[in-house]
N, C-alpha and C positions, 0 to 999 in steps of 0.2 A: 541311625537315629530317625530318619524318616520311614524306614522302614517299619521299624518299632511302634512309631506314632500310626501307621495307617495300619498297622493288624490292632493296633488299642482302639482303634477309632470302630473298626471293623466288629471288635470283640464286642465292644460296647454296645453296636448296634443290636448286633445278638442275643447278648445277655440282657438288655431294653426290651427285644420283643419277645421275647421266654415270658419275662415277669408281666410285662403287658396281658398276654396272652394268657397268662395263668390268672391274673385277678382284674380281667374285665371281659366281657364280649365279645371282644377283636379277634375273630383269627388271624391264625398267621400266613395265610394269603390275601387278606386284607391289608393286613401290615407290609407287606411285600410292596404290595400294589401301592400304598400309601409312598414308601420309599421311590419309587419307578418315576412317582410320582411329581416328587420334592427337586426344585432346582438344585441346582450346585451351591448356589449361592446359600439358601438356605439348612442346606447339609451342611455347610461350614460353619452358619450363625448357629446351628446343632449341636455342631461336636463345639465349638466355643463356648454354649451354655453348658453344656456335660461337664466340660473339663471344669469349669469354676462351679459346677453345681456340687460335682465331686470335692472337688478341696472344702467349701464352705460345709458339706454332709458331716465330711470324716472332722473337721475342730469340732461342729456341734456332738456329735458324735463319743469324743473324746472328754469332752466336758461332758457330757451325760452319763458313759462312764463311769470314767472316775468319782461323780455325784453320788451314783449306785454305791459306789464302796463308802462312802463317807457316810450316807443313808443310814446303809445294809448295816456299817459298822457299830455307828451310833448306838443305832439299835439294840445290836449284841452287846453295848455294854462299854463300846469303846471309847479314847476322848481325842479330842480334836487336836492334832496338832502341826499342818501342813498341807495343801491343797497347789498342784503343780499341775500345770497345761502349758508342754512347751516348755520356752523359756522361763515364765513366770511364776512364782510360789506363790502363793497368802499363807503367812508363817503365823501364827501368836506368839507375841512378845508379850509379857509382865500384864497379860490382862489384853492385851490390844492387837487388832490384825493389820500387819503390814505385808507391802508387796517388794518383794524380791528376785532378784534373777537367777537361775541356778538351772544344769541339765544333767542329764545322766544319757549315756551315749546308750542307743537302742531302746531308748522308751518316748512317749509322746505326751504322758501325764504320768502323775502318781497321788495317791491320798495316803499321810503318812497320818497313823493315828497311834495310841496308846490304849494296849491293851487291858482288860481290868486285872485289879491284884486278886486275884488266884488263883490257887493250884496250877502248876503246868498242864494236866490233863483235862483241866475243868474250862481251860482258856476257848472261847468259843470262837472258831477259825473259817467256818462252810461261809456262814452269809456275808465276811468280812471282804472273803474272795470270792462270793457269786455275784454279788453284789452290782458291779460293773454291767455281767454278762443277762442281767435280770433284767436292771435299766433300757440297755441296747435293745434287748428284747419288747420292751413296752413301747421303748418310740418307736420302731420298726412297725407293731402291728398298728401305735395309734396315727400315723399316718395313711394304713391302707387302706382307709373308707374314702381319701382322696380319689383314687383312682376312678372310682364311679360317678366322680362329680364330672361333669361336661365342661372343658375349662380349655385357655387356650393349650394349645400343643407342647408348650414347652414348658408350661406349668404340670403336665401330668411327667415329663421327661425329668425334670425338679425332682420329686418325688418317686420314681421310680427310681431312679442311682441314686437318693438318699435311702430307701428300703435297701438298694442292693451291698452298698455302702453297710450298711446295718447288717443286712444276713453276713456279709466276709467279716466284719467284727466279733460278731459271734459265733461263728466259726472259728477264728484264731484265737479268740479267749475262751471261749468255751469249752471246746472240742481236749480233753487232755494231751498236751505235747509239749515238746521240750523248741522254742525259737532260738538260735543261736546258743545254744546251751541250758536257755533258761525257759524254767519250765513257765507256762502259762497259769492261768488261773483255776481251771480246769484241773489242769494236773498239781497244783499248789494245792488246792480242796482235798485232793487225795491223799495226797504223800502226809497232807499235815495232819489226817487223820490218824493215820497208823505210824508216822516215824516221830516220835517224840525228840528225837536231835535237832531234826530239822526243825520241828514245830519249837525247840527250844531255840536253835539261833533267830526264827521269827521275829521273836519275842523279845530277845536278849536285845536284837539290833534295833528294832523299835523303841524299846526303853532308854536308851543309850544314845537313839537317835533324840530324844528330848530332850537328855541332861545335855549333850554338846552343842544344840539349838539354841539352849538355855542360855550358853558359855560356861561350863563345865567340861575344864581338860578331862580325856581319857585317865590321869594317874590318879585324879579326884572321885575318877568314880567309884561305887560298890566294888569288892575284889568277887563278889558273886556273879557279876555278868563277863568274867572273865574266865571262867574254868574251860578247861578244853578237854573235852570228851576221848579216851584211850581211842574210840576209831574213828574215823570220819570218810563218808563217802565223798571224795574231792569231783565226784560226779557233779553234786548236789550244792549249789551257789549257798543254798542256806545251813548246811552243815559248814561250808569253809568260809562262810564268817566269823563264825568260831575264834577260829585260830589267827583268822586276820585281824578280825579285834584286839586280840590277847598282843598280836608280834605289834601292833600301831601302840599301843600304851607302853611296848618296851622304849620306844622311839620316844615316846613324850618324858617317860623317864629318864632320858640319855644314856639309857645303856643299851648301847650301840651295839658290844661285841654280841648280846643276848640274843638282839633284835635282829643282827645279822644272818646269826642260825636259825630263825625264827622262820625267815624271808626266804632264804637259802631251802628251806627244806621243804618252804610251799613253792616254788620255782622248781623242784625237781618233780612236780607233778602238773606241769602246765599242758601237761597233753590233756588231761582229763578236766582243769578250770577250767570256766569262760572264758573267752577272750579279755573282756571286761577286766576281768578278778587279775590276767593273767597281765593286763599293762597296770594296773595299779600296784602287782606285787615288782614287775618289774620298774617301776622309778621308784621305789621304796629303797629296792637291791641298789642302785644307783647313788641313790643318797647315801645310803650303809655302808658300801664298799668303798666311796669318799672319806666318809667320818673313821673308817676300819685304814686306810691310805690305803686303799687295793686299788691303783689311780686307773690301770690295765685295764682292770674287772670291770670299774663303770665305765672306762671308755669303750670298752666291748659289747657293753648291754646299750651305751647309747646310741643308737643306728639313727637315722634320719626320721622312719615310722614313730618312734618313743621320740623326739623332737616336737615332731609334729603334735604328737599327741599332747605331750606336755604344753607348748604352746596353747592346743586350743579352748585347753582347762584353766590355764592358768588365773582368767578371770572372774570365774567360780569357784573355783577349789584352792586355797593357801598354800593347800600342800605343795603342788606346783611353781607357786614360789620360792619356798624353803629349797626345794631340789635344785630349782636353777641358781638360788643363791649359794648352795653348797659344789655345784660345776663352775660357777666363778669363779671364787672363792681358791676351792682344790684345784679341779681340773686347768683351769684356766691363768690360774693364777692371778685375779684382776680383782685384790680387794674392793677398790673403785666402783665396779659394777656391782659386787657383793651388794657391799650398801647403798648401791643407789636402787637396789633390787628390796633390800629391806626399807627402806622407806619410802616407797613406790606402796609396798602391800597394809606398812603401817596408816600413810596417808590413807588408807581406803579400808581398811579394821572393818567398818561400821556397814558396809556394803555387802560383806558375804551371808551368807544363809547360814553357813556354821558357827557359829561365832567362838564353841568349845577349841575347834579345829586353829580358828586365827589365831587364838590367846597361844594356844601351845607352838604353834610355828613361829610367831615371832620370838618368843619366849626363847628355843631351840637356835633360831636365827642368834639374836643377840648375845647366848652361850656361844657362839659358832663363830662369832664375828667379835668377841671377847668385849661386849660393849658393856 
């Protein structure tokens, strides 16, 4: 760990005097000599301002972002329907914006918006997702004319790891590539171009992501944001929503045995899902194999990692409660907790960000729990 920290501290100084070096005066045996120069004490009070100038870069950073895509989106046409930094959303409810708690595991923000009504090929996608990487790009340059101001030392150090801060954002969003499976923004611009599947589960889970915001169960909604395409690249997080959509409405429906097959047959492609995609479909299978009495089956899927995992959703996502109320319940045999699990999630309805999602899990719960 200490290690780690004095080659970061190291890197930093480096890649400080790169950009120094590139947009001001200073050579870099200036800079040298400046460092030779600096007490210890001061190198410390250094890398202490870096380290908090860094965190404070990348929130502002992330918030400017995801502003870009709300902007960019607008713009094209879109309409406003959720704004996340972190933990926190700004949702519209019935006309009104409130703040809420909610994360998705590997993101830092998101701007969830609705698309306009029409045509699937007419739906306009580039600026909705450059949008972010355009933003980054404008504060990045509008802070560089700091650099030529004469200012104390640790104000141009501020600004320099906020630029640099800025260039590696736009580089990981911009640049086309796939992070932990999923692709970036960059490569999102692309694929939504030319792959109309993917460009249709876009779409589908946006729209969908509205009604169940709304509180509109999955079985209420259009049977049209439900179709599942004869192929699907399980490559592709936005083609297999798809189909995860479609098996999550069997669930709300209670048929179970359907849902199971549903579940079952996107688990035999977990090599190629996301990680993500791939613990959501597995406590789904856990739930199913419960409600199916394959008691075996979910005690086999449920290892200590799906534990964990479940645990640390459980106070965003419902669905996490349903599941552990159904390992009560089955697995456990502890009606008692059952329901003390269901009105633990009931007392707090009003708290989640989905509110589609709450209605049909207790709903399911209280089927489940024969209340």
């Amino acid at each position: 760990m200490v290690l780690g920290l004095a080659i970061g501290i190291v890197a930093g100084f480096l890649i400080a005097g790169i950009i120094i070096v590139g947009f001001t005066d200073t050579s870099m045996s200036e800079f040298i000599d400046k460092l030779k120069s600096t007490s210890f004490s001061e190198s410390v009070i250094a890398a202490v301002v870096g380290a908090l100038a860094f965190i404070v870069s990348v929130i502002i950073l992330v918030i400017i972002h995801e502003t870009g895509h709300l902007v960019c989106g607008i713009m094209s046409g879109y309409s406003f329907v959720s704004f996340r930094i972190f933990n926190f959303t700004i949702i519209k409810i019935d006309g009104r914006l409130r703040v809420k708690r909610f994360s998705i595991d590997g993101t830092g923000g998101q701007c969830l918006l609705t698309p306009p009504d029409l045509p699937l090929e007419k739906i306009p996608v580039e600026w909705y997702n450059f949008g972010g990487v355009f933003f980054n790009i404008i504060a990045m340059l509008a802070v560089a004319p700091l650099l030529l101001v004469k200012g104390h030392p640790f104000v141009t150090e501020c600004v320099v790891i906020f630029m640099l801060a800025a260039f590696l954002l736009i580089l990981l969003n911009g640049i086309p590539m796939k992070l932990g499976g999923v692709g970036n923004d960059g490569y999102n611009m692309i694929v939504l171009r030319k792959n109309m599947i993917a460009r249709r589960g876009l779409v589908v889970s946006l729209r969908a992501n509205v009604l169940i915001q709304e509180g509109v169960r999955p079985k209420d909604m259009p049977d049209a944001l439900f179709v599942i395409p004869e192929k699907i690249d399980y490559r592709n997080p936005l083609e297999v929503t798809l189909p995860m959509m479609a098996a999550s409405r069997l669930v709300d429906e209670l048929r179970y045995s359907d849902a199971l097959a549903e579940y079952e047959g996107l688990y035999t492609h977990k090599d190629e899902v996301i990680p993500l995609y791939v613990k959501e479909i597995a406590c789904e299978l856990v739930f199913l194999r419960l409600m199916n009495d394959d008691m075996a089956g979910a005690a086999a899927l449920l290892d200590d990692k799906l534990r964990k995992y479940i645990e640390a959703y459980r106070k965003v996502m419902s669905s996490k409660e349903r599941i552990l109320c159904a390992v009560a319940l089955k697995l456990d045999n502890d009606k008692e907790k059952a329901l003390s699990i269901y009105e633990n999630l009931k007392s707090r309805e009003s708290d989640y960000l989905l509110q589609g999602e709450v209605k049909s899990d207790l709903a399911i719960m209280r089927d489940m729990l024969g209340l």
